[in-house]
C-alpha positions in Angstrom: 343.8 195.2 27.4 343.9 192.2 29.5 346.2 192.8 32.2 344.2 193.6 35.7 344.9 195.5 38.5 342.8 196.4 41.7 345.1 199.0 43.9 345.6 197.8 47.6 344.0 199.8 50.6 344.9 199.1 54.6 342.3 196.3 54.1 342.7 194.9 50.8 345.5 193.5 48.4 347.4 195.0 45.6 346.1 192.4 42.7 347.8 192.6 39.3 347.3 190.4 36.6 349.7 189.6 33.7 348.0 188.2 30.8 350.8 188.4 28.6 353.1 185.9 31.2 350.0 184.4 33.1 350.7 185.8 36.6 348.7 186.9 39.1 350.3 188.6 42.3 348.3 189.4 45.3 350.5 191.3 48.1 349.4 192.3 51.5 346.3 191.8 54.0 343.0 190.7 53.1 339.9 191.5 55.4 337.4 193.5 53.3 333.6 194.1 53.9 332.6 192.2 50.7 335.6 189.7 49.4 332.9 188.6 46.6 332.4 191.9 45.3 336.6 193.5 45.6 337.6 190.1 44.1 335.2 189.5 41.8 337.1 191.0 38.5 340.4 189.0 39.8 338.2 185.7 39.5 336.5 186.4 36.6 340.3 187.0 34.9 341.5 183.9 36.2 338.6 182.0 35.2 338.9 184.0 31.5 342.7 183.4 31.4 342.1 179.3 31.7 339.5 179.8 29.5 341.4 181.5 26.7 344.8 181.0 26.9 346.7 177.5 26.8 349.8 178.7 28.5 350.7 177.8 32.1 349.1 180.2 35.2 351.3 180.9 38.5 350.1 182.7 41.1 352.8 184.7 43.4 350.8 185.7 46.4 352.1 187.3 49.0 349.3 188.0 51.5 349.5 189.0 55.4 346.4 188.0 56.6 342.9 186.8 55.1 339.6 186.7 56.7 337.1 184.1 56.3 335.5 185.5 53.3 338.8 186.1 51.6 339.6 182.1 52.7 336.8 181.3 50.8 337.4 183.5 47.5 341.1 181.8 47.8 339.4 178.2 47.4 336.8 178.8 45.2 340.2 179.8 43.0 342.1 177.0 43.8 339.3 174.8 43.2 339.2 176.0 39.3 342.8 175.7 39.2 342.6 172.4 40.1 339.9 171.5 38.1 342.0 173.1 35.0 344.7 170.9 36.5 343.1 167.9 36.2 341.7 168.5 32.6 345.9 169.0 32.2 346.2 172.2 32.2 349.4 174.1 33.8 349.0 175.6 36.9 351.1 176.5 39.8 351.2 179.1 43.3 353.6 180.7 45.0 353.1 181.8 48.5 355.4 183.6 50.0 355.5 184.4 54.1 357.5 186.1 56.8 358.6 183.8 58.8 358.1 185.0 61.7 354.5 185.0 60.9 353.7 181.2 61.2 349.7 181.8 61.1 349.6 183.0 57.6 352.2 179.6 56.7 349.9 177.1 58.7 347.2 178.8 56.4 349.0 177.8 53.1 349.7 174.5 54.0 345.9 173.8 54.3 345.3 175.4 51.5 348.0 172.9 50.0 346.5 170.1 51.4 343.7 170.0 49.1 345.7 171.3 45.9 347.9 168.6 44.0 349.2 171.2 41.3 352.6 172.6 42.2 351.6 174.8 45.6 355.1 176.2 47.0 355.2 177.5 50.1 358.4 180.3 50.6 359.5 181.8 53.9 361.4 185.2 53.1 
């Protein structure tokens, strides 16, 4: 089986991966001891989807609040993407916010900034 899924605590996100549709969701806050080692398998199936599959990759992210390891996981993944991106690959993220929560948009549109595959940025 391909698919992924690491189950959410009060410190840590629900990840699922889709290998069938080539999704990845990510929902809820993200402060744990050691980002590396919780996010580890998610990277390694993002890195193994690009690497295997042809089809396009979206990530639907719908995370609270990340701490400064977590940042760092996030753009070490972006930074693949991109990479795949510029090799012409399909890849795209969603990231959806409250917004009444401007901190956690302000956020994405860094992470934007330094992204020039399709990065949409979604109040709800």
């Amino acid at each position: 089986m391909n698919d992924l899924l690491i189950e959410g605590t009060a410190s840590s996100p629900t990840v699922r991966g889709e290998w069938k549709s080539g999704t990845l969701y990510m929902e809820g806050d993200s402060y744990p001891e050691n980002s590396y080692e919780l996010y580890g398998p998610m990277v390694a199936w993002v890195e193994r989807y690009l690497k295997e599959r042809s089809e396009p990759l979206t990530l639907e992210l719908t995370l609270l609040y990340l701490n400064t390891s977590s940042i760092k996981v996030m753009m070490d993944m972006f930074d693949e993407m991109e990479e795949r991106f510029q090799e012409g690959r399909q890849v795209a993220v969603n990231w959806y916010f409250d917004e009444e929560n401007e901190r956690v948009a302000e956020l994405a549109e860094e992470f934007k900034e330094d992204c020039t595959f399709p990065f949409k940025i979604i109040g709800k």
